[in-house]
C-alpha positions in Angstrom: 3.1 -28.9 1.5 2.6 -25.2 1.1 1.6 -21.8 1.9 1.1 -19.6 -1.8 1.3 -16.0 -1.7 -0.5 -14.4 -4.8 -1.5 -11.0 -6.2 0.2 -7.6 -6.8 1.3 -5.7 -9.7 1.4 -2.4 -7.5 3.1 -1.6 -4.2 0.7 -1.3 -2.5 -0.6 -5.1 -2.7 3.3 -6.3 -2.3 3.9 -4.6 1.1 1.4 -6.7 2.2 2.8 -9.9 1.2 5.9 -8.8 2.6 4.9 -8.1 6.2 3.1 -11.2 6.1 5.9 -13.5 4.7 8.5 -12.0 7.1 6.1 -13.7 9.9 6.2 -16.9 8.3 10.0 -17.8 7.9 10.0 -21.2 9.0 7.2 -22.4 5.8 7.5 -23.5 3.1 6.5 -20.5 0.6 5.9 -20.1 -3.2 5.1 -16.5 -4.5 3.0 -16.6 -7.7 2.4 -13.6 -9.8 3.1 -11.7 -13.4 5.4 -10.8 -15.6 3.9 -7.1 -15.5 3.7 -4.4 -12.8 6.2 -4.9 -9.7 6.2 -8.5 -8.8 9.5 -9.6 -10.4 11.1 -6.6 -9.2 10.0 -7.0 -5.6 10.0 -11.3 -5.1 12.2 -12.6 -8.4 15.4 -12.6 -6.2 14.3 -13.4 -3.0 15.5 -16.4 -0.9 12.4 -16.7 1.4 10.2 -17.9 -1.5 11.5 -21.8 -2.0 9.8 -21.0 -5.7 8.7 -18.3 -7.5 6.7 -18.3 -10.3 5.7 -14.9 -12.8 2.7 -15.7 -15.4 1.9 -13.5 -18.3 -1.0 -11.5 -17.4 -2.7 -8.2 -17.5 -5.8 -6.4 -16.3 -9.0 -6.5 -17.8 -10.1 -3.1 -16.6 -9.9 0.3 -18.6 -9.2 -2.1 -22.1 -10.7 -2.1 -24.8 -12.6 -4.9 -26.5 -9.8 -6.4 -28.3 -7.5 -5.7 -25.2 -10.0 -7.6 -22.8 -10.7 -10.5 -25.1 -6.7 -10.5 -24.5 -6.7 -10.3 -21.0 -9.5 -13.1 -20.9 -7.4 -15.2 -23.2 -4.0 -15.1 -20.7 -6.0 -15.6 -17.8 -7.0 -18.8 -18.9 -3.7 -19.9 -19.9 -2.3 -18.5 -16.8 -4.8 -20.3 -14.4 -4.0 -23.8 -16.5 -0.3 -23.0 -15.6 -1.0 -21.6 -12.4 -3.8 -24.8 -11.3 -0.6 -27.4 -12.1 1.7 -25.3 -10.0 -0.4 -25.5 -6.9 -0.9 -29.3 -7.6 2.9 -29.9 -8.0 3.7 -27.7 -4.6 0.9 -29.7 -2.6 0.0 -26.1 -1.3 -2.2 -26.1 1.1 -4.0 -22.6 1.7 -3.2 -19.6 -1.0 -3.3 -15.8 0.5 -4.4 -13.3 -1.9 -3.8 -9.9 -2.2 -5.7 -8.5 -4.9 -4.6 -7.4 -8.1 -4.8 -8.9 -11.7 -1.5 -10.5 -11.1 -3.7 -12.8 -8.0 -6.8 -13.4 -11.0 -4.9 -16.9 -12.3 -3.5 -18.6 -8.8 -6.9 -17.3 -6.8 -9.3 -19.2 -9.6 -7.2 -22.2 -9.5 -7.4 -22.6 -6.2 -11.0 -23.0 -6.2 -10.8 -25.1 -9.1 -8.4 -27.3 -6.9 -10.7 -26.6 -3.4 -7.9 -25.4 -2.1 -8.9 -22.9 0.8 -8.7 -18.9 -0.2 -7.5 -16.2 2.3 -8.0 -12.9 0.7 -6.7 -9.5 2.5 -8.4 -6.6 0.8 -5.7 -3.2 1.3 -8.5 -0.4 0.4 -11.7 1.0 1.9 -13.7 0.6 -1.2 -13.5 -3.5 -2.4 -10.9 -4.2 -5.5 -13.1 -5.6 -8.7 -11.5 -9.4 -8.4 -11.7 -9.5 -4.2 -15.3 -8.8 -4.7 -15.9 -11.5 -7.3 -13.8 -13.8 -4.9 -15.0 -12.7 -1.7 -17.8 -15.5 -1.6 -15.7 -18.2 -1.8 -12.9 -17.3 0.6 -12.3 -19.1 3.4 -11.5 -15.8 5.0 -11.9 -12.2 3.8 -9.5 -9.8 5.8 -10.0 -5.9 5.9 -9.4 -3.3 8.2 -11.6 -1.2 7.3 -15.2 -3.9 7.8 -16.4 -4.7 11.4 -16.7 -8.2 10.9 -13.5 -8.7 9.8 -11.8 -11.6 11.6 -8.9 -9.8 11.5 -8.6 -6.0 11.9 -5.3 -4.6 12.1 -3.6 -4.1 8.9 -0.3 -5.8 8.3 3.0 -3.4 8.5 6.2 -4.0 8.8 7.1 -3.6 12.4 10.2 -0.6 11.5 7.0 1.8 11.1 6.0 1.0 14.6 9.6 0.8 16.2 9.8 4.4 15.2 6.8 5.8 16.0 6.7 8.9 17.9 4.5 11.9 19.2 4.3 14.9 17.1 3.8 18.5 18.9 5.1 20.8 16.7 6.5 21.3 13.2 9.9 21.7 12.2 10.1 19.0 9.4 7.3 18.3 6.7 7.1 15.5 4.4 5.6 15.5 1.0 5.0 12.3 -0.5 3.5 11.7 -3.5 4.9 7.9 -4.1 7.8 6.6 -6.1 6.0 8.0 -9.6 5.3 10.9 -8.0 2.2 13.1 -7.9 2.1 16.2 -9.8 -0.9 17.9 -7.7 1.9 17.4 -4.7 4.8 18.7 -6.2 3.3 21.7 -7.1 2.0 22.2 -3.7 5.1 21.7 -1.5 6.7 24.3 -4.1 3.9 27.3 -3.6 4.3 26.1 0.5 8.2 26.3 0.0 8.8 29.7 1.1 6.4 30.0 3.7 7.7 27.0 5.4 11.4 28.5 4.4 9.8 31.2 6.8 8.7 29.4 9.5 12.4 27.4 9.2 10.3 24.1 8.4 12.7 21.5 6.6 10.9 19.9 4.0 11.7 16.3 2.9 9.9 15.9 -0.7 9.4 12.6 -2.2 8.4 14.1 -6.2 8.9 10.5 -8.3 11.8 9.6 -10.6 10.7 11.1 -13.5 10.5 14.5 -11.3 13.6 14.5 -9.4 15.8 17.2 -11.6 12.9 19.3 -12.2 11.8 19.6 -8.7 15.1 20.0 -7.5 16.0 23.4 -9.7 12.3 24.2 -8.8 13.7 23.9 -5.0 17.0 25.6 -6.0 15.7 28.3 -7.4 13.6 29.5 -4.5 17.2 29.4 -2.0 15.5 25.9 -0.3 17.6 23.8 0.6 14.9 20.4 0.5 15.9 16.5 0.5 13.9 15.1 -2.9 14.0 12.0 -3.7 12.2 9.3 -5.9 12.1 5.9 -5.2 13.5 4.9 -1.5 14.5 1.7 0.8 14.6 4.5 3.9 10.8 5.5 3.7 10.7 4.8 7.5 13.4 6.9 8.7 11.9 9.8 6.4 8.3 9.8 7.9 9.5 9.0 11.4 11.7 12.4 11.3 8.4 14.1 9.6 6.1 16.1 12.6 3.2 16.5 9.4 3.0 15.0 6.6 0.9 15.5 3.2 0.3 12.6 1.2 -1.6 10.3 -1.5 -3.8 7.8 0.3 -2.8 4.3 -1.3 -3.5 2.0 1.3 0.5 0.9 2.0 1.1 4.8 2.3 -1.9 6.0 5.2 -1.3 2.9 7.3 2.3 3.2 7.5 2.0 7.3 8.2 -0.6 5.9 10.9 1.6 3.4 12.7 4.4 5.8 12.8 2.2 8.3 14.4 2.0 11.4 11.8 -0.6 13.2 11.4 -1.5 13.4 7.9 -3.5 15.7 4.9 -4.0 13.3 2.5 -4.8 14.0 -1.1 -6.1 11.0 -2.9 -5.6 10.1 -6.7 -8.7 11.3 -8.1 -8.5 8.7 -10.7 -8.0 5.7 -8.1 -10.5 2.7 -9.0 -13.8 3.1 -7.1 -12.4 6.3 -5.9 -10.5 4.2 -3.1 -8.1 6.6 -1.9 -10.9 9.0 -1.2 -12.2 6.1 0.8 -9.0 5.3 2.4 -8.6 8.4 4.0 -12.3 9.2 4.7 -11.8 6.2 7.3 -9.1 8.1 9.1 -10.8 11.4 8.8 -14.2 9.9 10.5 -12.2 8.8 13.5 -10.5 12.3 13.7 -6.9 11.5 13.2 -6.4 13.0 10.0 -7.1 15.4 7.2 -8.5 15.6 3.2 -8.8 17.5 0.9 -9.7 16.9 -2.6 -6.9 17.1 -5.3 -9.3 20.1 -7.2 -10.1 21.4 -4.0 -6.2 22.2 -3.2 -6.3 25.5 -1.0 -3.2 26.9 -0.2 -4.2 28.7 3.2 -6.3 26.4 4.6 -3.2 23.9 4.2 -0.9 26.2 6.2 -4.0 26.7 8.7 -3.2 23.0 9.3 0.2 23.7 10.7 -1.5 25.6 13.8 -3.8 22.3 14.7 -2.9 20.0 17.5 -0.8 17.1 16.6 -0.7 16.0 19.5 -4.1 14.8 19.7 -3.8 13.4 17.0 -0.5 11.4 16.8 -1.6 10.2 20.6 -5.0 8.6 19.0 -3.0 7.0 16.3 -0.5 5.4 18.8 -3.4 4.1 20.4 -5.4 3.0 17.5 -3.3 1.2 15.0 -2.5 -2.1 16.4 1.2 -3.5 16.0 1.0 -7.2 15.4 -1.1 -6.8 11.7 1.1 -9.3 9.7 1.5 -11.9 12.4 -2.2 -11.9 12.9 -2.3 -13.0 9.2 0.2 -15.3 9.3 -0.7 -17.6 12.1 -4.4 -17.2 10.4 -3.0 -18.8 7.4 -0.3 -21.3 9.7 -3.6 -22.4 11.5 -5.4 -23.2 8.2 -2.2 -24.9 6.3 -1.8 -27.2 9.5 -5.3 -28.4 9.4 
């Protein structure tokens, strides 16, 4: 018997399968999910899964005709592939992330009755949770009040070293491992002003930016830490007193349990406008700040230095709720026993 992980292609839906997993180390796992995007990358090599299984897939969305007669075509070979690996596992509950990489193993489950736990990351519902949502046995989001579980799974290091902000002397930029240019070129028009101020800035501009931000940095006489992709994301934000950041879901809820207050700038492109979403949730409960990507204002940022943090990093302590992923898992342990 059983417990199949599913979904991904992005970050942001892996982080959740790996808090969860990490609560779940005495089942028997199988991780199934695509060639494409990040899955390999992330689960290919790792021990936990007894099996691991990548399916040639791709999204429908933002193709054209041919390319989503494509798409339709794989996912129907995928889910025949992906219906015979459930039967030969004897799996007994899949958990479902989202993500075209999830499409193949989240239909043949209900092709096989086998029960669906879905755990939707964003404010605004992903285009294949919504067509599953009906059928799931549960539907998990943080964000909905009826919820049956409401505290989004983290890996506990973001709560370990949470702390309470009261003034700056560090600021973190983050704009995700590919980077965001709207946020490189802000932290460098805020670089000498927070050279001023002696603010340290830790800048995290993409790989593909790295050099080019770093002579950017060099050439103004700032000394900043840039980076691109990083296992130490923790230990950056937790020395961070403010932080200004895209709002994929991974990013704000790990900012959130390590207590920073945040401006967050969503991806303007973001499917169903999601980020925006995201971070309005935050900004409603007054723990955080946004600010449209073409609304960027240079002053009213630095006016943001002069706000409370305190407040603010207090009511984030208080709000965020530790025990996300172990929620999940005994959700899906209570489910696979029965």
């Amino acid at each position: 018997m059983s417990i199949v992980m599913t979904g991904g292609g992005t970050g942001g839906h892996l982080t959740i399968i790996k808090a969860v997993k990490e609560e779940l180390l005495d089942e028997n796992l199988i991780y199934i999910g695509s060639t494409k995007g990040q899955d390999q990358a992330w689960f290919k090599e790792d021990k936990q899964f007894k099996s691991t299984y990548f399916l040639q897939t791709q999204g429908v969305v933002n193709q054209g005709i041919l390319g989503k007669f494509k798409s339709i075509y794989m996912l129907i070979k995928a889910t025949i592939k992906a219906r015979k690996i459930l039967k030969e596992s004897n799996a007994k509950v899949v958990f479902c992330v989202g993500g075209f990489s999830a499409a193949p193993t989240a239909f043949a489950s209900k092709l096989l009755k086998i029960p669906l736990v879905i755990h939707e990351q964003n404010a605004s519902i992903g285009s294949l949770n919504r067509i599953l949502r009906p059928y799931a046995k549960a539907f998990i989001s943080s964000y909905e009040d009826d919820s049956p579980i409401k505290a989004y799974p983290i890996k506990k290091e973001f709560f370990n070293k949470s702390r309470v902000r009261e003034e700056i002397k560090t600021i973190i930029f983050l704009g995700g491992s590919q980077g965001a240019v709207a946020i490189n070129r802000l932290a460098l028009s805020l670089a000498p002003t927070l050279k001023d101020k002696k603010i340290k800035i830790i800048h995290q501009a993409g790989e593909r930016n790295i050099e080019e931000v770093k002579k950017e940095y060099k050439a103004l006489g700032i000394d900043a830490e840039v980076f691109g992709f990083t296992n130490r994301l923790s230990d950056y934000m937790q020395q961070a007193d403010f932080a200004i950041a895209r709002s994929g879901a991974s990013t704000l809820w790990e900012l959130s349990a390590i207590a920073c207050p945040t401006l967050y700038i969503p991806y303007p492109y973001a499917a169903g406008d999601h980020q925006f979403y995201n971070a309005k949730f935050l900004v409603d409960q007054g723990v955080a700040w946004i600010m449209r990507e073409n609304e960027i204002d240079t002053q009213k940022v630095l006016s943001l230095l002069d706000e409370n943090l305190k407040e603010k990093s207090q009511k984030l302590q208080k709000m965020i709720e530790r025990d996300g992923a172990l929620q999940v898992a005994k959700l899906l342990k209570n489910i696979y026993k029965n």
